[in-house]
C-alpha atoms as a printed R data frame, in Angstrom:
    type eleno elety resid chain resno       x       y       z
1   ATOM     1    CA   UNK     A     1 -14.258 -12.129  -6.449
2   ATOM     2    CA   UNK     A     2 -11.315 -13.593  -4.782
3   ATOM     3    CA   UNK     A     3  -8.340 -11.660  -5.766
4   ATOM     4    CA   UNK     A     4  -4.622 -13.232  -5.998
5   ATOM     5    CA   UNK     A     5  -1.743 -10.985  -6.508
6   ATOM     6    CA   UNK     A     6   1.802 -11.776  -6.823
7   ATOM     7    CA   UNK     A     7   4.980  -9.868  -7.563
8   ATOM     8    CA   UNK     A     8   6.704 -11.963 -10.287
9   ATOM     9    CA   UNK     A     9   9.743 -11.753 -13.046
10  ATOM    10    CA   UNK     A    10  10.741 -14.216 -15.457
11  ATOM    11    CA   UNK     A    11  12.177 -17.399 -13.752
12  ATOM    12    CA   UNK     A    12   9.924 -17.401 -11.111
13  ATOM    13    CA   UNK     A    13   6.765 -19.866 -12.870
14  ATOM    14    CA   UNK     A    14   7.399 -22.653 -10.441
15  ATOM    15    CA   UNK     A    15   6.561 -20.238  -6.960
16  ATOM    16    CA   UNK     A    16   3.730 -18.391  -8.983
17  ATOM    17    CA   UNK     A    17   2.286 -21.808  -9.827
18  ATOM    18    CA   UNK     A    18   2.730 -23.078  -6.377
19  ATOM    19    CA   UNK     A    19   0.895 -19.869  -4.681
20  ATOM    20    CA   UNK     A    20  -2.178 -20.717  -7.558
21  ATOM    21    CA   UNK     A    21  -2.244 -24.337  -6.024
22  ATOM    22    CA   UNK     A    22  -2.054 -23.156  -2.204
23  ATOM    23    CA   UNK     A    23  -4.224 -20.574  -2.632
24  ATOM    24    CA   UNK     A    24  -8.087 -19.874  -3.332
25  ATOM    25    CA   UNK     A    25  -8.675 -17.668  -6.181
26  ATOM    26    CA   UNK     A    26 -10.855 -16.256  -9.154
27  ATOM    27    CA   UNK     A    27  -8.617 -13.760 -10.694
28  ATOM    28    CA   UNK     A    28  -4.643 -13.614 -10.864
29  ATOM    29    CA   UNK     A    29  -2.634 -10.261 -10.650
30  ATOM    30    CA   UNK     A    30   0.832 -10.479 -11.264
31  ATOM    31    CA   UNK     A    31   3.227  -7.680 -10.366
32  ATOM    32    CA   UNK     A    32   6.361  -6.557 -11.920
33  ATOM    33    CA   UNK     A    33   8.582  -4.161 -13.619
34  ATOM    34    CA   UNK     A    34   7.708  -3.084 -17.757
35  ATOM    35    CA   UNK     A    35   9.049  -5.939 -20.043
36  ATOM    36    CA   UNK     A    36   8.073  -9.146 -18.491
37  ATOM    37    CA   UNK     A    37   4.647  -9.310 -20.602
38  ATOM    38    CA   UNK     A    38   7.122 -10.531 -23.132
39  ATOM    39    CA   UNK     A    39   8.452 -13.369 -21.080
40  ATOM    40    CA   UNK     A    40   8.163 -17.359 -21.289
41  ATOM    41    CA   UNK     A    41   7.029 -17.757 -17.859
42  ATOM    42    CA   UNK     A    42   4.527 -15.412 -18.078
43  ATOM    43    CA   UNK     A    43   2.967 -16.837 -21.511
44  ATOM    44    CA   UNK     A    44   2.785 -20.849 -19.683
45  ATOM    45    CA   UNK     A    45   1.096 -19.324 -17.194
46  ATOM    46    CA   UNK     A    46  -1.534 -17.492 -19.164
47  ATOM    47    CA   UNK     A    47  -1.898 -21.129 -20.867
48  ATOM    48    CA   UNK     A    48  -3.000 -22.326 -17.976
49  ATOM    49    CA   UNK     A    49  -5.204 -20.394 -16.733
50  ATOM    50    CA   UNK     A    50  -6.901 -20.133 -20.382
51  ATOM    51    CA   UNK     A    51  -8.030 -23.564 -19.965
52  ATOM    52    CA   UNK     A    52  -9.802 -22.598 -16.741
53  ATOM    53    CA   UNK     A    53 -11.624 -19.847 -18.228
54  ATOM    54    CA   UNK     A    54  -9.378 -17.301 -16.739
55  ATOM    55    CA   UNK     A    55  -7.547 -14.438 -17.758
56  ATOM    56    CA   UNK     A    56  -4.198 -13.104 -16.104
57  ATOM    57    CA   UNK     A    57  -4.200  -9.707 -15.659
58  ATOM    58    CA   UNK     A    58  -0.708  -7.695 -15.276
59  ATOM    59    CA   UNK     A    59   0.301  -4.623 -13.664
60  ATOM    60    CA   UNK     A    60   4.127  -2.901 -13.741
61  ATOM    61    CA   UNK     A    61   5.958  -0.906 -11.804
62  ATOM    62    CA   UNK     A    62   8.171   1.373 -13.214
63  ATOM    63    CA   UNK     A    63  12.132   1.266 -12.282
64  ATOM    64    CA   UNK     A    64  12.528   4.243  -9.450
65  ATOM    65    CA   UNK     A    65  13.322   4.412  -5.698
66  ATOM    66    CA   UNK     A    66  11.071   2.290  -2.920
67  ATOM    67    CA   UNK     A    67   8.409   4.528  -2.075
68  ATOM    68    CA   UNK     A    68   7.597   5.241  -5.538
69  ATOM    69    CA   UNK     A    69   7.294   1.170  -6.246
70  ATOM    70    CA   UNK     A    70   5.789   1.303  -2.838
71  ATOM    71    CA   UNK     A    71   2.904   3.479  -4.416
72  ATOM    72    CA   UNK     A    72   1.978   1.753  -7.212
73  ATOM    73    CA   UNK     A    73   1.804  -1.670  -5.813
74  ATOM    74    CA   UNK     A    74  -0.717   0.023  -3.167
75  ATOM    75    CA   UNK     A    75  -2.141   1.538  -5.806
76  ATOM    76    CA   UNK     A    76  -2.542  -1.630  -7.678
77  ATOM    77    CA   UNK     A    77  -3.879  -3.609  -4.453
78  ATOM    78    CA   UNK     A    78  -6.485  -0.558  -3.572
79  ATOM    79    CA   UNK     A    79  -7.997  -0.767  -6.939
80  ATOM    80    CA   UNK     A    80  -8.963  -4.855  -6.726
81  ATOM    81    CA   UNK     A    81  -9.515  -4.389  -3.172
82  ATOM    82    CA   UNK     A    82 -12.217  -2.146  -4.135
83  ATOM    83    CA   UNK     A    83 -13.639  -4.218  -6.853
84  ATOM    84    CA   UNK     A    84 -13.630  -7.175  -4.396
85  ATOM    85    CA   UNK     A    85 -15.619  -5.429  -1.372
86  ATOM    86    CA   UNK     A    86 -18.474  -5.371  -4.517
87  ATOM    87    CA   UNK     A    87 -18.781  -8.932  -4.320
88  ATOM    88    CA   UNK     A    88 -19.954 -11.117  -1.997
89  ATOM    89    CA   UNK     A    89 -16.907 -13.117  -0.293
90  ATOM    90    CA   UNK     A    90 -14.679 -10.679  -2.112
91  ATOM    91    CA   UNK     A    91 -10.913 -10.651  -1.007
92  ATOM    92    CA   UNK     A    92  -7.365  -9.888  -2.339
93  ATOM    93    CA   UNK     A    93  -4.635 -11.385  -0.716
94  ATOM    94    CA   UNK     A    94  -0.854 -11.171  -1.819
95  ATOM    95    CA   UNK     A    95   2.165 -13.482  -2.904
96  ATOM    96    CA   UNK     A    96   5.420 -11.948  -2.778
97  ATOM    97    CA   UNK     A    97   7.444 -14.673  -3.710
98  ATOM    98    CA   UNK     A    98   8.209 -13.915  -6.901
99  ATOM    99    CA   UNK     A    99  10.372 -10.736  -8.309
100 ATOM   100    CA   UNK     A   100  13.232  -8.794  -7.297
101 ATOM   101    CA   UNK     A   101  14.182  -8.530  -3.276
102 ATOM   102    CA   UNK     A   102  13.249  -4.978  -3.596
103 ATOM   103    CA   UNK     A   103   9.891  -5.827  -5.024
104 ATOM   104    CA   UNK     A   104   8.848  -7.803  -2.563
105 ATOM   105    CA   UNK     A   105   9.781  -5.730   0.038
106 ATOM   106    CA   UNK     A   106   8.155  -3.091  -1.387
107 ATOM   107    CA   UNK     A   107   5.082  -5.097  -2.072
108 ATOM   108    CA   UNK     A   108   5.032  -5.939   1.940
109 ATOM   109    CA   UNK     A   109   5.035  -2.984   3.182
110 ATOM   110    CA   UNK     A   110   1.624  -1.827   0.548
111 ATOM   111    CA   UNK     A   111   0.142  -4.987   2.389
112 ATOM   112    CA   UNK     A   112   1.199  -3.327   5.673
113 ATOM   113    CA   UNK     A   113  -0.227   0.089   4.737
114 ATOM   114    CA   UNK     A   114  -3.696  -1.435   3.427
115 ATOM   115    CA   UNK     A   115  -4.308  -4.543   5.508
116 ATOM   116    CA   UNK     A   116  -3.987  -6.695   2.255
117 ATOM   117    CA   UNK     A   117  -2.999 -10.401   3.453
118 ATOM   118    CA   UNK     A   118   0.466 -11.579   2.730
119 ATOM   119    CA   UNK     A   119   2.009 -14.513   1.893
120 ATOM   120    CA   UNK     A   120   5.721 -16.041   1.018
121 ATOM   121    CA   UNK     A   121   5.084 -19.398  -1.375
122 ATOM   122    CA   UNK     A   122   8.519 -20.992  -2.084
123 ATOM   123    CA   UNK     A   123   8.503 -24.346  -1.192
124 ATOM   124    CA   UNK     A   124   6.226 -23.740   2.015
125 ATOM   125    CA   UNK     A   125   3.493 -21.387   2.885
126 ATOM   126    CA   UNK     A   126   4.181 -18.751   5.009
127 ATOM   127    CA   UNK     A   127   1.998 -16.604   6.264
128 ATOM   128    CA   UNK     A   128   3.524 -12.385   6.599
129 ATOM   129    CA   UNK     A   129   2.320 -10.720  10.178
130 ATOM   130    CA   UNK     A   130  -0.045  -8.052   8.422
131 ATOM   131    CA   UNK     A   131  -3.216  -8.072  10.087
132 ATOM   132    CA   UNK     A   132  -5.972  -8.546   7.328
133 ATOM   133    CA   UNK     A   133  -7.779  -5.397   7.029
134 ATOM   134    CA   UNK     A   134  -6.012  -3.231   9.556
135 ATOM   135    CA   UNK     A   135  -4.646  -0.130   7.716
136 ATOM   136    CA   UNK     A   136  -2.292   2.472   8.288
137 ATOM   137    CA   UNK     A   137  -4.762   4.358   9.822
138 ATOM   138    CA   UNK     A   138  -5.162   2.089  12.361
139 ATOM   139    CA   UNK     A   139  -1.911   3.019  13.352
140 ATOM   140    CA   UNK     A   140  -2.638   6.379  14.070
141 ATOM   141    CA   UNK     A   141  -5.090   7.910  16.624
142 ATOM   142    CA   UNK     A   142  -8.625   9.733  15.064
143 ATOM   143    CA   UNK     A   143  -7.010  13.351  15.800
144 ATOM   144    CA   UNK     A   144  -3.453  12.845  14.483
145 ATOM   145    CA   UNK     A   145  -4.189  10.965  11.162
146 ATOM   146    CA   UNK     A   146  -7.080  13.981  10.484
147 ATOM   147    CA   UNK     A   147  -4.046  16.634  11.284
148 ATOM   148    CA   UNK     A   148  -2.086  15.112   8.507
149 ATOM   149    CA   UNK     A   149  -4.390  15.134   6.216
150 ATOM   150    CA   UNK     A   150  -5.026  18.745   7.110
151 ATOM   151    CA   UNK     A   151  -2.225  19.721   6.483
152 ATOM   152    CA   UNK     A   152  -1.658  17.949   3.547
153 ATOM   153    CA   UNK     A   153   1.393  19.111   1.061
154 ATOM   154    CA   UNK     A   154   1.187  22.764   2.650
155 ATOM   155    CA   UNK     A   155   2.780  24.866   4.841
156 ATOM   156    CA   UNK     A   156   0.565  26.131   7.085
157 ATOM   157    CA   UNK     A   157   1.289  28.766  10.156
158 ATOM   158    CA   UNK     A   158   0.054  27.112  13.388
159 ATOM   159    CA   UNK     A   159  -3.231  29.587  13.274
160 ATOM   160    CA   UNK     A   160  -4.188  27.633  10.000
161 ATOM   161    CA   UNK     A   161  -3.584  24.897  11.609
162 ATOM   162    CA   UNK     A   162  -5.768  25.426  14.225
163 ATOM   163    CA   UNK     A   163  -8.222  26.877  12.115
164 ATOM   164    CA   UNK     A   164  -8.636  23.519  10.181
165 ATOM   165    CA   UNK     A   165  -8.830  21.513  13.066
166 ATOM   166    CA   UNK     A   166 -11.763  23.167  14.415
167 ATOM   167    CA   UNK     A   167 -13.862  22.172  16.757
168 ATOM   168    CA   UNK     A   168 -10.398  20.968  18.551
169 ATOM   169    CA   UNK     A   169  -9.454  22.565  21.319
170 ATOM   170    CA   UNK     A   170  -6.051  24.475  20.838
171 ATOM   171    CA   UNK     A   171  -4.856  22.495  23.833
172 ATOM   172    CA   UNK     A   172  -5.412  19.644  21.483
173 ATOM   173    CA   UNK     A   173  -4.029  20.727  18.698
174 ATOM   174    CA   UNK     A   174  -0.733  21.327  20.451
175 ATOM   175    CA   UNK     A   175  -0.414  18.377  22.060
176 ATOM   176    CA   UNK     A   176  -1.253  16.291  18.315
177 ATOM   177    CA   UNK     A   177   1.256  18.452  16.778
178 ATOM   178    CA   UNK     A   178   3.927  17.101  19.839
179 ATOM   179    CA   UNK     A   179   3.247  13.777  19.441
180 ATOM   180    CA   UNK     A   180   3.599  13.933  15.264
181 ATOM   181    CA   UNK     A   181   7.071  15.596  15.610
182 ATOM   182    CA   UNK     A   182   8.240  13.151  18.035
183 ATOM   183    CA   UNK     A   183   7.936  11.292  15.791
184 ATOM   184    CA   UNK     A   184   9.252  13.028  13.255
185 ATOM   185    CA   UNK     A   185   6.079  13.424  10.503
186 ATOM   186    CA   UNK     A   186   5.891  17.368  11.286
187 ATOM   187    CA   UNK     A   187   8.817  20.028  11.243
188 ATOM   188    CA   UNK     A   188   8.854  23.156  12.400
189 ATOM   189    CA   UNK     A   189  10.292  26.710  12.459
190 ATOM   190    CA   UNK     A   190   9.669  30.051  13.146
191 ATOM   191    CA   UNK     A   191   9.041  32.846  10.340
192 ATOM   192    CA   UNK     A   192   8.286  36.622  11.056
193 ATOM   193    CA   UNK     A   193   7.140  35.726  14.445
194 ATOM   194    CA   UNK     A   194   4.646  32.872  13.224
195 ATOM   195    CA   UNK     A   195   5.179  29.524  13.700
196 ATOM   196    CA   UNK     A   196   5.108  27.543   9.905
197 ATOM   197    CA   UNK     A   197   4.311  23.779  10.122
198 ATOM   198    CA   UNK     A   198   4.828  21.343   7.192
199 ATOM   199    CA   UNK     A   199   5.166  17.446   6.801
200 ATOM   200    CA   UNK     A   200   8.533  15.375   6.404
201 ATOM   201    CA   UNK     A   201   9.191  13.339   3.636
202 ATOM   202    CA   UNK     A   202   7.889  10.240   6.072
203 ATOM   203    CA   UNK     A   203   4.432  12.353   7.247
204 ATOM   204    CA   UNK     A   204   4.200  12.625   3.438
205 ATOM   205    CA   UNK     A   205   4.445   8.719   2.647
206 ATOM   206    CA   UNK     A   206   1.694   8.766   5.541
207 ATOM   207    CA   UNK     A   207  -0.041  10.952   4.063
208 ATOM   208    CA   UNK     A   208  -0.412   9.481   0.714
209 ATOM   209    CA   UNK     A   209  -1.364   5.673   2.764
210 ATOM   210    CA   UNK     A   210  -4.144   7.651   4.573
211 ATOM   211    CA   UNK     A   211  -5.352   9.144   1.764
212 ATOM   212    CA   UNK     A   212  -4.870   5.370   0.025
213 ATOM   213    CA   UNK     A   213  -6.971   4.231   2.800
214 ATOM   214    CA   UNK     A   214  -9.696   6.471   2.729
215 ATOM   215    CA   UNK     A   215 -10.265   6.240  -1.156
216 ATOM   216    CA   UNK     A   216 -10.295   2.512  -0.786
């Protein structure tokens, strides 16, 4: 099942039907805040793909900050990635024409964060530099992504910490924990004479691509 998704609003027919032309595809996902179900666009386009034997399925993002629209577009992508990988030739690539600025942008970086093929369709194809099928978590060594997972939402004294990396050495573990505070997806401090480790808000939007990653 090939899979294509695009971020759309009302006004924006003419690029959505342009992507559908440029584009291979069994199933269309369009992306976009609550309300535009109702719209004219929309209703052509489900027209149109009614006399193809097709059915347009929709998915909305609800009005809050970017890493919460961030979220659910992954979300959305991670759930028809999965249904494609159960069919032979299965893939899900991505439009972001369409919608708000802040959409799209949005809806790039879930491509970034789950290898999901991007385009921009708007009078030319352009192809987005995400590398198809190269995750977030290819962005991370073996021993650093599995220390942010083990960690998780807690805060953890550095003896838990090494306690749930076992078998790493603690050599290792300190030198992981360097390297994820330079760059700044661990904090620190010291309590009672223990040392307490927690993630940042950015080792938590890591966090919540790796897990992404590893469910998909």
């Amino acid at each position: 099942m090939r899979v294509l998704a695009s971020t759309f609003k009302q006004g924006d027919v003419e690029k959505i039907l342009e992507a559908m032309r440029s584009l291979p595809y069994d199933r269309l996902v369009l992306i976009g805040m609550p309300g535009f179900e109702e719209c004219e666009d929309l209703k052509r386009i489900e027209r149109l793909e009614e006399m193809a034997r097709r059915k347009v399925e929709v998915s909305f993002t609800e009005e809050s900050d970017f890493k919460d629209i961030v979220a659910q577009v992954a979300e959305t992508l991670a759930r028809y990635l999965r249904s494609s990988r159960d069919s032979e030739g299965g893939s899900v690539v991505l439009n972001i024409s369409g919608g708000s600025k802040l959409l799209g942008d949005a809806a790039l970086l879930a491509a970034f964060e789950l290898g999901v093929e991007a385009y921009h369709i708007d009078g030319r194809v352009t192809r987005l530099p995400v590398i198809r099928g190269a995750t977030i978590r290819d962005r991370f060594t073996k021993n650093q992504a599995r220390m942010i997972e083990a960690i998780g939402k807690d805060t953890l004294t550095l003896e838990d910490v090494v306690s749930r990396m076992q078998p790493m050495s603690r050599q290792t573990v300190d030198r992981v924990i360097r390297e994820l505070k330079r760059d700044r997806l661990i904090d620190s401090r010291g309590d009672g004479g223990k040392v307490m480790l927690w993630l940042t808000p950015p080792g938590r939007e890591v966090l919540r691509a790796l897990r992404l990653t590893r469910a998909g």
